[in-house]
N, C-alpha and C positions, 0 to 999 in steps of 0.2 A: 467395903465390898471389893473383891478384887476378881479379875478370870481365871480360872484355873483351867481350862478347856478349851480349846477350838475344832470342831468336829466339823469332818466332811463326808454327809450318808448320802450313800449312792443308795438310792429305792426302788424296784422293781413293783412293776404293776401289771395288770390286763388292760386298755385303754378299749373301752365298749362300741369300735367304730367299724364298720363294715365297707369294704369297695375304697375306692380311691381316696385319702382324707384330702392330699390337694391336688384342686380339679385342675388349677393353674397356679404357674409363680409370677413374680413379680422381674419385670426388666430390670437387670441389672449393669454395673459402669462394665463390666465383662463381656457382656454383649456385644461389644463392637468386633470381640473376635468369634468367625462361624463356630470353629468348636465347643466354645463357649456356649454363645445363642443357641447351637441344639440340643445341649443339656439341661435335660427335665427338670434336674434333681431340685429339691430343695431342702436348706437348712431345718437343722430339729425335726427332722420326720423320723416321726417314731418305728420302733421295726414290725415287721410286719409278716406272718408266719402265714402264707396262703390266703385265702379270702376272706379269713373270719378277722378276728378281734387284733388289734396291733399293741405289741408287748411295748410299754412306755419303760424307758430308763432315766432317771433323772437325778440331780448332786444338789442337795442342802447342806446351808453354813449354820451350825447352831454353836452359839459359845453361850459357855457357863460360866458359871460366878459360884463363889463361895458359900453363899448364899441360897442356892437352889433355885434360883431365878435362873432361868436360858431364854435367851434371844434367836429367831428363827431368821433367815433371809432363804431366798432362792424362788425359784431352782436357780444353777448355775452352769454354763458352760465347762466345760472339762478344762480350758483354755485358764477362766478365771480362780476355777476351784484349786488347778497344779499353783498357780502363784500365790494363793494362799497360804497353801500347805508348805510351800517351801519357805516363801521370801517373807510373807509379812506374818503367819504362825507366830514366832519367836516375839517378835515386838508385842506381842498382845500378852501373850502369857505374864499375869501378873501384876497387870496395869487395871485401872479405879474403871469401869463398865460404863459407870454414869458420867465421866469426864469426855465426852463425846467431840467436843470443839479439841480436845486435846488430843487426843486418838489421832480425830482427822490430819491435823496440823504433823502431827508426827510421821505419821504415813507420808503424807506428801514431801514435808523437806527432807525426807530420807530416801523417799523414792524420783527424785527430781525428774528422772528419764521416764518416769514412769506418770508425766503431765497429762497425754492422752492414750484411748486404747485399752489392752486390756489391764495393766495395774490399776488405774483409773477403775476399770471395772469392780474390780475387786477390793479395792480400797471404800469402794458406793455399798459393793455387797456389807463389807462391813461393818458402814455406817448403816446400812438399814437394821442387821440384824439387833445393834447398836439400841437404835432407839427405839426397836421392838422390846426390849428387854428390858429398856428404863421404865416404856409404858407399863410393862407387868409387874415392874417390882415396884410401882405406884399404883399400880392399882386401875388405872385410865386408858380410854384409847390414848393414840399419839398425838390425835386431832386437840384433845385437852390439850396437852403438853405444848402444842403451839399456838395456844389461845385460842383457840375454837372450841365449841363449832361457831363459823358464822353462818354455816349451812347442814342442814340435816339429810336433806336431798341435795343428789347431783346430774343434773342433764349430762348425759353419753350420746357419743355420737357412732354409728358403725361404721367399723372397719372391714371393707369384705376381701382382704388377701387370701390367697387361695381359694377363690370361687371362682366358675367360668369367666369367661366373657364372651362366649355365643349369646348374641341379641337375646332371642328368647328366656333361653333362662337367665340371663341379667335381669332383663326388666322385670321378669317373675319373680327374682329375689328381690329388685327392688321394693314391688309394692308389698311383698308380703312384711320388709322389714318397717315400712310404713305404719302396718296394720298393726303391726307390735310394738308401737307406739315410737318407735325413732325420727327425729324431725331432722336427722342430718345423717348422710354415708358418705365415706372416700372409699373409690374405686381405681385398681392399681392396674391400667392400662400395659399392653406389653405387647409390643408387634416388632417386627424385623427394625434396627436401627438401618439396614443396608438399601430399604427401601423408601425416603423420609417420604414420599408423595403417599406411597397406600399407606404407612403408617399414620401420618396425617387423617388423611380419608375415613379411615379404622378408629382411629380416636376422636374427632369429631361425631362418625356416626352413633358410637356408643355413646357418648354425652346427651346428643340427640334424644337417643329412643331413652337415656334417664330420666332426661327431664321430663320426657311426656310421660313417662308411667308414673311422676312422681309428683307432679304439679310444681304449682311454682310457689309452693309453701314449705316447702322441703329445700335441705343443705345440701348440696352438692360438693366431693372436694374431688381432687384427682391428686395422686400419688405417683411422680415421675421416678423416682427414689436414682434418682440422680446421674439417668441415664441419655437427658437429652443433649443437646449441643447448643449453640447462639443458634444458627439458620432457624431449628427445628421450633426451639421455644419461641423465637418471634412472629415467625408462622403460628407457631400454637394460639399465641396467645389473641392472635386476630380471629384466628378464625373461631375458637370456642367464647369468647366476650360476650353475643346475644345470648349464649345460656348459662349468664350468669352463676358462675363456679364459685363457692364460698371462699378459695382459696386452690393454687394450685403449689405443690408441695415438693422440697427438694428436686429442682429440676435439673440441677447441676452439684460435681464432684464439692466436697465440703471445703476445702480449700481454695474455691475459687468466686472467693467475696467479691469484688470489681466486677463480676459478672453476675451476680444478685442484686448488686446496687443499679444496676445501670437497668436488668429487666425490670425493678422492681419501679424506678422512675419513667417506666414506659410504659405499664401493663396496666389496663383498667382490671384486672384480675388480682388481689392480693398476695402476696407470694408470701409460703410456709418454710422452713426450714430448722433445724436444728439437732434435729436426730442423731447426729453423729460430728457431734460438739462438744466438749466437755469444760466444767468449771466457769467461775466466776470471768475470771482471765480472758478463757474462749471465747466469751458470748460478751462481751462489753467492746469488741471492734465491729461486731454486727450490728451492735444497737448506734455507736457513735457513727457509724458510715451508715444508717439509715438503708440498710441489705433487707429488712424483712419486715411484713407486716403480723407474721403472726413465730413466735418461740416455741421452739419443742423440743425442749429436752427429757432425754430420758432418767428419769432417777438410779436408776440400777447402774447408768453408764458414767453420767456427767459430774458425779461425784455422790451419789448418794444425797440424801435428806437435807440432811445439814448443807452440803454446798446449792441443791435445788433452791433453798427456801433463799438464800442469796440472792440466787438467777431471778428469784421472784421481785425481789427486793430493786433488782436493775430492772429488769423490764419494766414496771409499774411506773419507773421514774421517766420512763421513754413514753410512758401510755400503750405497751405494747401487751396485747395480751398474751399471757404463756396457759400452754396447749400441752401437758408433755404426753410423750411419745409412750404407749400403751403399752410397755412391756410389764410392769407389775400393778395390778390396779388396786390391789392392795395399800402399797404405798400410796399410790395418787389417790386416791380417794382421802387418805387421811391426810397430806397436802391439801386439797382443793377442800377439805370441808374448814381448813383453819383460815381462808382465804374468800373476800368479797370476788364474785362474781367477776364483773370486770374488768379485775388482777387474771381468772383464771376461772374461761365461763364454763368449761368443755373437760369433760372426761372421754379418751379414744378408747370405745373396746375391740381390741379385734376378733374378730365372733369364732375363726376358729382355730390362731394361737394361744389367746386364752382360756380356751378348753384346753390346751395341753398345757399350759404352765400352772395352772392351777387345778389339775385333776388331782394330785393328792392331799388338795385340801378337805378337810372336816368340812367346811362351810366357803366353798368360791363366792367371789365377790361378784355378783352379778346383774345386771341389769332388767327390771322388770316395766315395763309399759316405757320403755326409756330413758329410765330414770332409777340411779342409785342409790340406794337410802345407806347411811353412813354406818360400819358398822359399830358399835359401842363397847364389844369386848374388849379388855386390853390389848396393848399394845397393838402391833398392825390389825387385829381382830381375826387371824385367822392361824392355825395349827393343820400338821401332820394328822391325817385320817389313818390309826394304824388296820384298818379292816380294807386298804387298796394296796396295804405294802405286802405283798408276796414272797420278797428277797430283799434283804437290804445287806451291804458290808459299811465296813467305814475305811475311806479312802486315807494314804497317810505316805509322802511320798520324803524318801531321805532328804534331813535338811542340812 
């Protein structure tokens, strides 16, 4: 079997949502400058034509085979879809679909420069759409394919970026996400860096009123996404400790290990990170400097499947459990269903980015009473719904 194909469809759609889709963003490391801090905007927000319904745009990797088997990934950033279409296209055309470990390896010692960031990204999109395509040309989910299932359900935990954080209706999301059966939420705090005392204040008090609406049966995480400083976190971490937080998550810039080691040996609070880490390589100076109690890498980012199932492989040996980072839950799902529990207890869904990454699926992978049930179809178990595409072209940029 060989590829004869690498397509990039851009899809047009209606996205069914009215009024604001995010209520708030998340602090980010740009924040420390004002004109930054007072921009609203946020990443992947779909467009939006007056008050009514917001027109979604979005790019899929689909490669074919000679065979009439195609392999699906995405969606994709425009960022990682251009470096497909130019840089790694070519390399693929012609090469075996199911030699997967070979791909990978090819890509990378050809793209050396391209260790982390977006070739990385795109190199992961690859490999997913990859092993989506072996699963269907067997026949099997992917979970098969990596010797699973050891699980058929999967506990999720929510994600609520993009929702308020006015008191009230926090805690009213909290309990209602309760009621919907989720026994853990991370909540992505975001107040002025210029002010650390009411910022402090502001995040303490929202932990506060979570925990009471939520008991103390309930997971708590918070999300700094790597916007805090040393003062701000060592303060953090004293003053939220009585309401015991499951974990608190990228508190600082990715690059600055020596200061994850050092909170993480101080914090009676577990500290998260990984998100924006890539490869076997990345994440094995985390685990030897003892920087983190919980791994979260993303599959889409950190190499793809193939390199995850790795990362899986080194944390396990650390005793560290991996958490990855919620951007396709698709793939994670069929990861975590080939994987014992405490290799990998936790599925992240974020409740209302993954309404947009997977709006033009036939069948979204989602969460019911809390809980994921695996899906069985081949390969990743999910396809393009052609009755949400409106407009589609296929992108193809000179190589």
């Amino acid at each position: 079997m060989r590829i004869t194909a690498v397509r990039l469809r851009e899809v047009t759609g209606t996205f069914p949502y009215t009024g604001p889709f995010w209520e708030e963003r998340l602090s980010r490391p740009l924040d420390i400058y004002p004109e930054h801090r007072a921009d609203p905007r946020e990443w992947w927000l779909p467009e939006q034509e007056g008050p009514g319904p917001y027109r979604l745009r979005q790019i899929f990797l689909e490669i074919e085979s000679d065979e009439g088997v195609t392999g699906l990934a995405g969606p994709l950033t425009r960022d990682v879809a251009r470096v497909i279409g130019i840089q790694l296209r070519p390399r693929l055309r012609g090469a075996d679909p199911l030699a997967i470990e070979r791909i990978w390896d090819e890509l990378y010692r050809w793209q050396v420069h391209g260790r982390k960031g977006v070739v990385m990204m795109a190199i992961s999109a690859i490999d997913c759409a990859l092993w989506d395509l072996r699963g269907r040309w067997n026949g099997d989910p992917v979970h098969r394919l990596l010797g699973g299932p050891v699980r058929t359900e999967l506990p999720v935990y929510a994600s609520t970026l993009g929702y308020s954080l006015e008191l009230e209706r926090a805690t009213a999301l909290a309990r209602q996400l309760v009621a919907q059966g989720f026994r853990a939420q991370k909540w992505f705090p975001r107040w002025p860096s210029s002010d650390p005392r009411t910022r402090l204040r502001q995040t303490v008090a929202l932990f506060a009123a979570l925990r009471a609406a939520v008991g103390d049966d309930v997971e708590l995480m918070l999300d700094a996404w790597m916007s805090w400083d040393w003062p701000f976190a060592v303060a953090a971490i004293q003053e939220l400790a009585p309401l015991r937080l499951r974990w608190i998550e990228e508190p600082f810039l990715p690059d600055q290990l020596e200061a994850y080691a050092a909170l993480r040996a101080r914090s009676s609070i577990p500290i998260a990170g990984g998100e924006h880490e890539y490869t076997r390589w990345g994440f094995l100076p985390w685990l030897m400097r003892g920087a983190l109690d919980v791994l979260q890498p993303d599959i889409y980012w950190a190499g793809g499947l193939s390199e995850t199932i790795k990362i899986a492989a080194l944390a396990s040996t650390y005793g560290i459990p991996l958490i990855p980072h919620g951007h396709s839950v698709p793939a994670t799902v069929q990861l975590l269903a080939a994987l014992p529990e405490p290799v990998a207890p936790w599925v992240e869904y974020l409740l209302k980015w993954n309404e947009l990454l997977q709006f033009f699926f036939r069948e979204p992978v989602q969460p019911v009473n809390g809980i994921i049930r695996v899906p069985t179809q081949p390969g990743m178990g999910v396809e393009l719904d052609p009755a949400k595409i409106e407009e589609e072209r296929e992108l193809d940029w000179e190589e």
